[in-house]
TORGURO-723586 format. One record per residue (C-alpha): residue number from 1; z, y, x. Coordinates in Angstrom, 1 decimal, m for minus. Layout:
+-----+--------+--------+--------+
|   k |      z |      y |      x |
+-----+--------+--------+--------+
| NUM |      Z |      Y |      X |
...
+-----+--------+--------+--------+
% end
This chain:
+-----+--------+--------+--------+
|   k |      z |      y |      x |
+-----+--------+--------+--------+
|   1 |    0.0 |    0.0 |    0.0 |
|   2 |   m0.8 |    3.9 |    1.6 |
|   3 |    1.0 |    6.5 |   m0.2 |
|   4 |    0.4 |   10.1 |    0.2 |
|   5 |    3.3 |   12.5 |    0.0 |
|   6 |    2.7 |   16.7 |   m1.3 |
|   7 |    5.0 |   18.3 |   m0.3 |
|   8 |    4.0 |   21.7 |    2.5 |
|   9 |    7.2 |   23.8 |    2.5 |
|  10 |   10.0 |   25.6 |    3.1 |
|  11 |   12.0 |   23.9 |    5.1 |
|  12 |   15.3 |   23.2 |    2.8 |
|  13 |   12.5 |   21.5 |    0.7 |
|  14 |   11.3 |   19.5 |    3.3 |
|  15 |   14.5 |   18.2 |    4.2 |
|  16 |   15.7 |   17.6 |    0.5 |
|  17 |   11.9 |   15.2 |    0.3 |
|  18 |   13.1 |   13.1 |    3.4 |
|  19 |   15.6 |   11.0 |    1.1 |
|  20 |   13.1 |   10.2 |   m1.3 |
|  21 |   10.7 |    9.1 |    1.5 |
|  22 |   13.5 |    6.5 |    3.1 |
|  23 |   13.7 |    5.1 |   m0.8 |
|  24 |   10.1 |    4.1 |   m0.6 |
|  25 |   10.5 |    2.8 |    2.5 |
|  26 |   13.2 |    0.3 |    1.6 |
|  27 |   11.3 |   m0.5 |   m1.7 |
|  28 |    8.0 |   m0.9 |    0.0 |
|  29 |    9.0 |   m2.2 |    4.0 |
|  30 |    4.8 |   m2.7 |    4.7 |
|  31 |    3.7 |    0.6 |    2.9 |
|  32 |    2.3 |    3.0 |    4.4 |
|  33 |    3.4 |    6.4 |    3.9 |
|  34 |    1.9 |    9.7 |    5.3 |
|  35 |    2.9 |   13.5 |    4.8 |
|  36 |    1.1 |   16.6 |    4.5 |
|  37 |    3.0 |   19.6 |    5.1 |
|  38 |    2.7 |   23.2 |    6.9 |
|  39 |    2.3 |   22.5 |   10.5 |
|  40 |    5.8 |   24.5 |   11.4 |
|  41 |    7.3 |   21.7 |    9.7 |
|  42 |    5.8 |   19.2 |   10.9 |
|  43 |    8.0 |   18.7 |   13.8 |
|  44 |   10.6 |   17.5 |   11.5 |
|  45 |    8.7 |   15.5 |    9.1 |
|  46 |    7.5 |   13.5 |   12.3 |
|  47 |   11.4 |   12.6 |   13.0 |
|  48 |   11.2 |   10.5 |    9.8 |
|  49 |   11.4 |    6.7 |   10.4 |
|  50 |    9.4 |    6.1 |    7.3 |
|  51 |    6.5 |    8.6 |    7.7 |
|  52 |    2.9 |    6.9 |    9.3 |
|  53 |    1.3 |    9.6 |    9.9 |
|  54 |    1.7 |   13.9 |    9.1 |
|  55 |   m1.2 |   15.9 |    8.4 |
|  56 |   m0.4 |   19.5 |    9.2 |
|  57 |   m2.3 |   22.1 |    7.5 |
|  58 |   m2.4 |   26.4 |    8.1 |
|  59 |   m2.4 |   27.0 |    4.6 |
|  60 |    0.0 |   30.7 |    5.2 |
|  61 |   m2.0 |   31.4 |    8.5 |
|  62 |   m5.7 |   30.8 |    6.6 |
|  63 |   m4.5 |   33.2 |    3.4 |
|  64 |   m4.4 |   35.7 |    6.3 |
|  65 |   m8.0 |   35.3 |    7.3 |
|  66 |   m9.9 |   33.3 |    4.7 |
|  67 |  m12.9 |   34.2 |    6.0 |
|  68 |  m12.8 |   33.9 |    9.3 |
|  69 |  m15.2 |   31.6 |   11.6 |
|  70 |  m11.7 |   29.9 |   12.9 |
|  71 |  m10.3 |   29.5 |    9.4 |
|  72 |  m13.6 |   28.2 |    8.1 |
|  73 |  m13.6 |   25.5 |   11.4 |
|  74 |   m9.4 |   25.2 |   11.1 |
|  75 |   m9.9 |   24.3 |    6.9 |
|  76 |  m13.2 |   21.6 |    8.0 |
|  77 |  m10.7 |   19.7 |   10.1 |
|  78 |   m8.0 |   19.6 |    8.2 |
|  79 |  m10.1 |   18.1 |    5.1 |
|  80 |  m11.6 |   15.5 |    7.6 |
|  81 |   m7.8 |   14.6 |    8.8 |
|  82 |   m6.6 |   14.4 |    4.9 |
|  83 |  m10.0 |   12.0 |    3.9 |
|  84 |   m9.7 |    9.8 |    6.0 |
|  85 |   m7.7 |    7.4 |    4.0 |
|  86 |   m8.1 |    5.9 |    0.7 |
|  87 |   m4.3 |    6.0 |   m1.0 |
|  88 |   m3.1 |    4.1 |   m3.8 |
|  89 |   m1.2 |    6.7 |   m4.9 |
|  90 |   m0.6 |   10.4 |   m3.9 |
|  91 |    2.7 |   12.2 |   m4.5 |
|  92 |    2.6 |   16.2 |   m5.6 |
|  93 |    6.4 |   16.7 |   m5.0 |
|  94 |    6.0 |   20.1 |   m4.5 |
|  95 |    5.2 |   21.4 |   m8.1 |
|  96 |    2.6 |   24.5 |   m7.2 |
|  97 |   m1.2 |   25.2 |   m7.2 |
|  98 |   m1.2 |   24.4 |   m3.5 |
|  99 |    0.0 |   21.4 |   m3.6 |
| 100 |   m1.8 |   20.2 |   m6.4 |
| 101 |   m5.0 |   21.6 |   m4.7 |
| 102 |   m3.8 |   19.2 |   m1.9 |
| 103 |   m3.3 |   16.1 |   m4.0 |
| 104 |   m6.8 |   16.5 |   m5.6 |
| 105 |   m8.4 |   16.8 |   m2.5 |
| 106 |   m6.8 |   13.9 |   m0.8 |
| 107 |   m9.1 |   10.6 |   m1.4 |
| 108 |   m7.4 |    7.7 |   m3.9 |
| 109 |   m8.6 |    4.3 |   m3.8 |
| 110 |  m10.4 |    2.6 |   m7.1 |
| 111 |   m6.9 |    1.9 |   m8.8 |
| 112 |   m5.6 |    5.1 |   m7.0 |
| 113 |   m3.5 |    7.3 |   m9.3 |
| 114 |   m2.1 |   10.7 |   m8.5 |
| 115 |    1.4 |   11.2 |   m9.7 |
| 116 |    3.5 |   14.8 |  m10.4 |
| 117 |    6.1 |   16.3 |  m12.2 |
| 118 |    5.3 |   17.2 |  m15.7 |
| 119 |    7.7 |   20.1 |  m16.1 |
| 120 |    9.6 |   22.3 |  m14.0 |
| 121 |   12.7 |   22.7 |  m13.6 |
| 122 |   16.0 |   25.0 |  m12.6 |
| 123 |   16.0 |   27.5 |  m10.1 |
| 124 |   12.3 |   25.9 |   m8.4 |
| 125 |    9.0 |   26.9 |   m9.1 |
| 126 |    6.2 |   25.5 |  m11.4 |
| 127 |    2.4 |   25.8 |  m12.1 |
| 128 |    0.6 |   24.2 |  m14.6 |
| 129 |   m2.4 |   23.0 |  m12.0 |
| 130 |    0.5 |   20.6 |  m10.8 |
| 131 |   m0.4 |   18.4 |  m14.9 |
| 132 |   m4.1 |   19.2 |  m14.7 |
| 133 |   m4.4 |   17.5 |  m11.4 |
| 134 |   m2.2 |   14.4 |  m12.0 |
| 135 |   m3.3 |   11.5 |  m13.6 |
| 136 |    0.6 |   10.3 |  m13.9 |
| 137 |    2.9 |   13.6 |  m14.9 |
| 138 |    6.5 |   12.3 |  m14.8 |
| 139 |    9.3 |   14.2 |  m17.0 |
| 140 |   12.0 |   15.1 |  m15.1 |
| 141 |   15.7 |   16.3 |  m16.0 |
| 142 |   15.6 |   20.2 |  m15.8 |
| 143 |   19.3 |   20.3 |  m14.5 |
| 144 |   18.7 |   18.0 |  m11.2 |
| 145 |   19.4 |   18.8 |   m7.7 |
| 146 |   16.6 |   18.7 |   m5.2 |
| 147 |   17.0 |   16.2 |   m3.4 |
| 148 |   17.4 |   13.8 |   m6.2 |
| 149 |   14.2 |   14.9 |   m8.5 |
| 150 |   11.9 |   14.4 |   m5.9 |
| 151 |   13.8 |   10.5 |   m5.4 |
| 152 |   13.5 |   10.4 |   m9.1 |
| 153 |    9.9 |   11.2 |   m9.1 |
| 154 |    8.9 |    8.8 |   m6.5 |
| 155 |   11.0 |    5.9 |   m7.9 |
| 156 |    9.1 |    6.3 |  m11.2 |
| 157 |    5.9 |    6.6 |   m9.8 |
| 158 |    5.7 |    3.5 |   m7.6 |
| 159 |    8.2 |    1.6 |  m10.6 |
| 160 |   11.6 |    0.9 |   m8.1 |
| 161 |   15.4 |    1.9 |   m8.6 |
| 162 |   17.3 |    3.7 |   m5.6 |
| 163 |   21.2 |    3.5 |   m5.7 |
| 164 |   23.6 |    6.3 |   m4.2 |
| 165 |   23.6 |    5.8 |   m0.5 |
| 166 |   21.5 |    8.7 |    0.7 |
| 167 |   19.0 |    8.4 |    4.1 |
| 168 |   17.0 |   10.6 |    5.4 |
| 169 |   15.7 |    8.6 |    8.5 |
| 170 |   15.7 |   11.4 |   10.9 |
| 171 |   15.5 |    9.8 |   14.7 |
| 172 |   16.7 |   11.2 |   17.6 |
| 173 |   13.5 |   12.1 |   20.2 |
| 174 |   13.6 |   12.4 |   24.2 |
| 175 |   13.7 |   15.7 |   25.4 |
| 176 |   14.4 |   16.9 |   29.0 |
| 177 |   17.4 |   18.2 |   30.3 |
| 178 |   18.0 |   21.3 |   28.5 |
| 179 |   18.4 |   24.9 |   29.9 |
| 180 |   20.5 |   26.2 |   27.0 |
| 181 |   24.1 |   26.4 |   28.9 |
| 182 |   25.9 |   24.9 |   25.7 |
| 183 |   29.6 |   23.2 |   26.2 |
| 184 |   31.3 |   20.7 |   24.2 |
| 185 |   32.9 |   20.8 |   22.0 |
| 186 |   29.9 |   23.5 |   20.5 |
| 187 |   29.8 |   24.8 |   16.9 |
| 188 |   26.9 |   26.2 |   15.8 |
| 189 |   27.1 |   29.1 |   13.6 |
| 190 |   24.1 |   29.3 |   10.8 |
| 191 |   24.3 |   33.3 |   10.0 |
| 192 |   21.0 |   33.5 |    8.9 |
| 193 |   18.8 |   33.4 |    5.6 |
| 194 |   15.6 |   34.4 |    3.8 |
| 195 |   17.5 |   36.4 |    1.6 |
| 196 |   20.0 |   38.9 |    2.0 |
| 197 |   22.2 |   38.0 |   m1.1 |
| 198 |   22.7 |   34.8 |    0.2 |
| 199 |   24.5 |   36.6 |    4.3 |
| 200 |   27.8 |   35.8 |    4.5 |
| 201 |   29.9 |   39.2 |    5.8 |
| 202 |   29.6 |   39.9 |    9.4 |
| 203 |   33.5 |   40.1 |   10.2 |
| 204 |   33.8 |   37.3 |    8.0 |
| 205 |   31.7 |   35.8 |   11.0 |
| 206 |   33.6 |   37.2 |   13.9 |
| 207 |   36.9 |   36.1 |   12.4 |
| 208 |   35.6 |   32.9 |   12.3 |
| 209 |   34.1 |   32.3 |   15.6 |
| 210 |   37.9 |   33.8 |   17.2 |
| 211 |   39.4 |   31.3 |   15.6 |
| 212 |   36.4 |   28.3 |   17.0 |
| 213 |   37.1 |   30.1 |   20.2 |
| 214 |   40.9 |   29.5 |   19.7 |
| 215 |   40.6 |   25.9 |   18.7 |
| 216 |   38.8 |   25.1 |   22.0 |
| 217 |   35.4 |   25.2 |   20.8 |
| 218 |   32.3 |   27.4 |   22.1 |
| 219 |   30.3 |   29.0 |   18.8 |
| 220 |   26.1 |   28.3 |   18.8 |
| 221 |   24.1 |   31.6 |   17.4 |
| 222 |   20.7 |   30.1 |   16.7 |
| 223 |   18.1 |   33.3 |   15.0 |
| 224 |   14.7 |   33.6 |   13.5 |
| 225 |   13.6 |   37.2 |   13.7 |
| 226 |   15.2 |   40.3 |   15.5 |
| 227 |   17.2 |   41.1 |   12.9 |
| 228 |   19.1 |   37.5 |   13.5 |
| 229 |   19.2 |   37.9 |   17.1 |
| 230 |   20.7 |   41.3 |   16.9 |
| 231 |   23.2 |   39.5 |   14.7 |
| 232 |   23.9 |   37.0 |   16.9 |
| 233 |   24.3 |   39.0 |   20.0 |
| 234 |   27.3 |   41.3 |   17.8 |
| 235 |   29.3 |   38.2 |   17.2 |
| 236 |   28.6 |   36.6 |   20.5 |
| 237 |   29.7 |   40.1 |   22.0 |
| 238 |   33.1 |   40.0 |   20.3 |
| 239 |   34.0 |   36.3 |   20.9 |
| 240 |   35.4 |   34.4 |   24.6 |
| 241 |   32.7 |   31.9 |   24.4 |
| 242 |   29.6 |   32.1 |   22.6 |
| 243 |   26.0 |   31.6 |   23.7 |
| 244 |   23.1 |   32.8 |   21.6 |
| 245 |   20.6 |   30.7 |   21.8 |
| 246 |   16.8 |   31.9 |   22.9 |
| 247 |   14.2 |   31.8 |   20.5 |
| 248 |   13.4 |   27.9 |   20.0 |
| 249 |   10.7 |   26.0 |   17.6 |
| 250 |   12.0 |   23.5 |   15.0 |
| 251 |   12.1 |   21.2 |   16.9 |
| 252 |   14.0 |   22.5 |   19.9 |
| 253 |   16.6 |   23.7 |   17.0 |
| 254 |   17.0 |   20.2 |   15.7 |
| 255 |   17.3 |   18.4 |   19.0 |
| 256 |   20.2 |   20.9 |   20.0 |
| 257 |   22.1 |   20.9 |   16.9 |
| 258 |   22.2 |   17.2 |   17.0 |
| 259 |   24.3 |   17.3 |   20.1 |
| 260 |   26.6 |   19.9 |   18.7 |
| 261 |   29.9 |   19.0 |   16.8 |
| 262 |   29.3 |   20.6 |   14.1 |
| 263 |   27.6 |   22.9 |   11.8 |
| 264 |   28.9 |   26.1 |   10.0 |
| 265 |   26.2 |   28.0 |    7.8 |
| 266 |   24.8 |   29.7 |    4.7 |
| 267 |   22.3 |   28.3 |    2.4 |
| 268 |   19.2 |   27.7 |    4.6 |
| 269 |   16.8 |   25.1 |    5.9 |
| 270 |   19.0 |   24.7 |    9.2 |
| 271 |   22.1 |   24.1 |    7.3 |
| 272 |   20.0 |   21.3 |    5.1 |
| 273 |   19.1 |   20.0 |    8.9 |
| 274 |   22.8 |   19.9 |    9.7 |
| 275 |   23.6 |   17.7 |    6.5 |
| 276 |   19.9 |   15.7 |    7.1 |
| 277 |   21.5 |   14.8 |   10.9 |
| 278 |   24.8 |   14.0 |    9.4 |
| 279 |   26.3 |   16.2 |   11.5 |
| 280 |   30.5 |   17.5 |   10.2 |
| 281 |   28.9 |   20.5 |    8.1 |
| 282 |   30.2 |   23.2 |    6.3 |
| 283 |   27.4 |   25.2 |    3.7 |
| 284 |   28.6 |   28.7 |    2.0 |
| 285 |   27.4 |   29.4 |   m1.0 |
| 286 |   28.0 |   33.4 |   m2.8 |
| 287 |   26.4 |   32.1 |   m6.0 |
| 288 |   26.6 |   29.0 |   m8.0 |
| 289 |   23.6 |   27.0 |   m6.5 |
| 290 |   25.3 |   24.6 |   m4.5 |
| 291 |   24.4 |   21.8 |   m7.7 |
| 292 |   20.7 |   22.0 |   m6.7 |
| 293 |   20.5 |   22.5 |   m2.9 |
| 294 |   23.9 |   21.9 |   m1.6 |
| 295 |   24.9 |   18.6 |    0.6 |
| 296 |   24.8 |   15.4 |   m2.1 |
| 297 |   25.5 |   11.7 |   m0.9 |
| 298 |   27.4 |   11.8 |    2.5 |
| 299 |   31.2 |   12.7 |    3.2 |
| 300 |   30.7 |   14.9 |    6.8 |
| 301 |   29.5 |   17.6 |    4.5 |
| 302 |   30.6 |   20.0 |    1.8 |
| 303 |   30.5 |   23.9 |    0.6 |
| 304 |   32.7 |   26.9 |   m0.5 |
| 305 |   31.2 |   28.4 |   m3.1 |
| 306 |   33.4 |   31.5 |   m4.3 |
| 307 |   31.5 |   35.0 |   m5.7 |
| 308 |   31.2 |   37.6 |   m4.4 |
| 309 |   31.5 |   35.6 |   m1.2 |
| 310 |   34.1 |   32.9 |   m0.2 |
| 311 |   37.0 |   33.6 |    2.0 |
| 312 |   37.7 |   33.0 |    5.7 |
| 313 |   40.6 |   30.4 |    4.8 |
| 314 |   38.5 |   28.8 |    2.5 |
| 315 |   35.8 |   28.2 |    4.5 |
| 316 |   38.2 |   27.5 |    7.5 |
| 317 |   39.9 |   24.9 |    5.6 |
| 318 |   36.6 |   23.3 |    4.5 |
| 319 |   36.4 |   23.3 |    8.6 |
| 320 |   39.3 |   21.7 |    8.9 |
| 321 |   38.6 |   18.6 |    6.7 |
| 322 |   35.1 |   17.9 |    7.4 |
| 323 |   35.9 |   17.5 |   11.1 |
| 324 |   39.0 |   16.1 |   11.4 |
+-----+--------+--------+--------+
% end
């Protein structure tokens, strides 16, 4: 059997697929199962134990030049890399126009289907192409975290059951010695997010990595854009030991968190890597989300969720019990 899974970004929504990818896996041992996803992801995606093979596409880099003699040449590959299997059954888990553009251009076999979700549901996005495309649309529960729709989805799709224990089959890859001067015991400190609303307080920060510093451990500041790294450089600034770390692909960022003790962070796609590597994780939520995207399924993880924005002690004693 080849299966094709849809599902190109962001990153928390990557992660939150890998579960549902492992489920397959164990239902179907001989399957073959392949991913296509924005290329800045892929690095991630090809960490997965079950996934055959990733097709990275440009799709955010080509809607910046659509016309372009590179984009043109770019697209003509990509749609040579996607053909060239026959599946026997392809997997919009993604919900959008993109994705189901993806899934109708991927090639099924004679008893191929393509299979997506029929409706959408709360706090993700929707587009009707996502039912025109499919030849299967699958119903799913409006009020359903993440991670588990697209498990649900899947299960349904290819007809098998998945029980509680949650995998996502992320393997460790070797890298050379790195130059990052990190200590252990090293806490990595996950300050930033795509939206502001979502920030925990910046002396809420420093607080907290005094009292890391205090407890014998040396605070991580990871950052993807200036205005992280400026961030990072004010707490590591105030704190004994601290090391920001230099600008570093997804990759990089996964292979150095693994080897960290632990993982402190607001709702983002390196906190869902932190809870995908299993790593003693703390997520901080200022809204009630946590149901949908927050850590489900393993007991190294858990979040503070308190408006407008939860407290130094509670997220210290959150600390406290996840890595004791």
């Amino acid at each position: 059997m080849k299966i094709l899974i849809v599902k190109l970004s962001s990153l928390g929504d990557v992660v939150h697929t890998l579960p549902a990818v492992m489920d397959i896996q164990t239902a179907f041992p001989q399957a073959q199962i392949d991913w296509v996803v924005e290329r800045s992801f892929a690095p991630l995606v090809q960490r997965c134990a079950a996934v055959h093979r990733v097709i990275a596409c440009d799709l955010r880099q080509w809607r910046k030049r659509p016309f372009s003699a590179e984009t043109h040449q770019a697209w003509r590959a990509f749609k040579t890399d996607l053909q060239r299997e026959a599946y026997d059954a392809v997997i919009d888990l993604q919900g959008l126009t993109k994705s189901a553009w993806m899934s109708w251009l991927a090639r099924t076999t004679s008893k191929g289907k393509r299979f997506a979700m029929a409706n959408r549901t709360m706090g993700s996005g929707y587009e009707p192409p996502t039912r025109w495309v499919a030849d299967v649309a699958i119903a799913v529960e409006p009020h359903i975290h993440a991670l588990v729709r697209s498990r649900v989805v899947c299960a349904q799709a290819l007809g098998y059951s998945f029980g509680a224990e949650v995998r996502y089959g992320l393997v460790a890859q070797d890298r050379p010695p790195s130059s990052i001067p990190t200590q252990k015991p090293c806490v990595v400190l996950v300050h930033g997010t795509s939206r502001a609303d979502k920030e925990w307080p910046i002396q809420s920060w420093l607080t907290l990595g005094k009292r890391l510093n205090d407890f014998g451990y040396q605070v991580a500041l990871p950052h993807g854009n200036a205005q992280e790294l400026q961030r990072s450089q004010e707490i590591a600034a105030s704190l004994r030991n601290a090391v920001v770390w230099p600008s570093l692909s997804l990759d990089e960022l996964t292979h150095h968190m693994a080897s960290c003790q632990g993982v402190i962070g607001v709702d983002s796609g390196l906190s869902h890597i932190a809870v995908a590597l299993d790593l003693p994780h703390v997520q901080i939520y200022n809204f009630d989300t946590a149901w949908r995207t927050g850590p489900v399924g393993l007991t190294r993880q858990v979040f503070v969720f308190q408006p407008p924005a939860p407290t130094l002690e509670a997220v210290w004693q959150a600390w406290q019990k996840v890595s004791a």
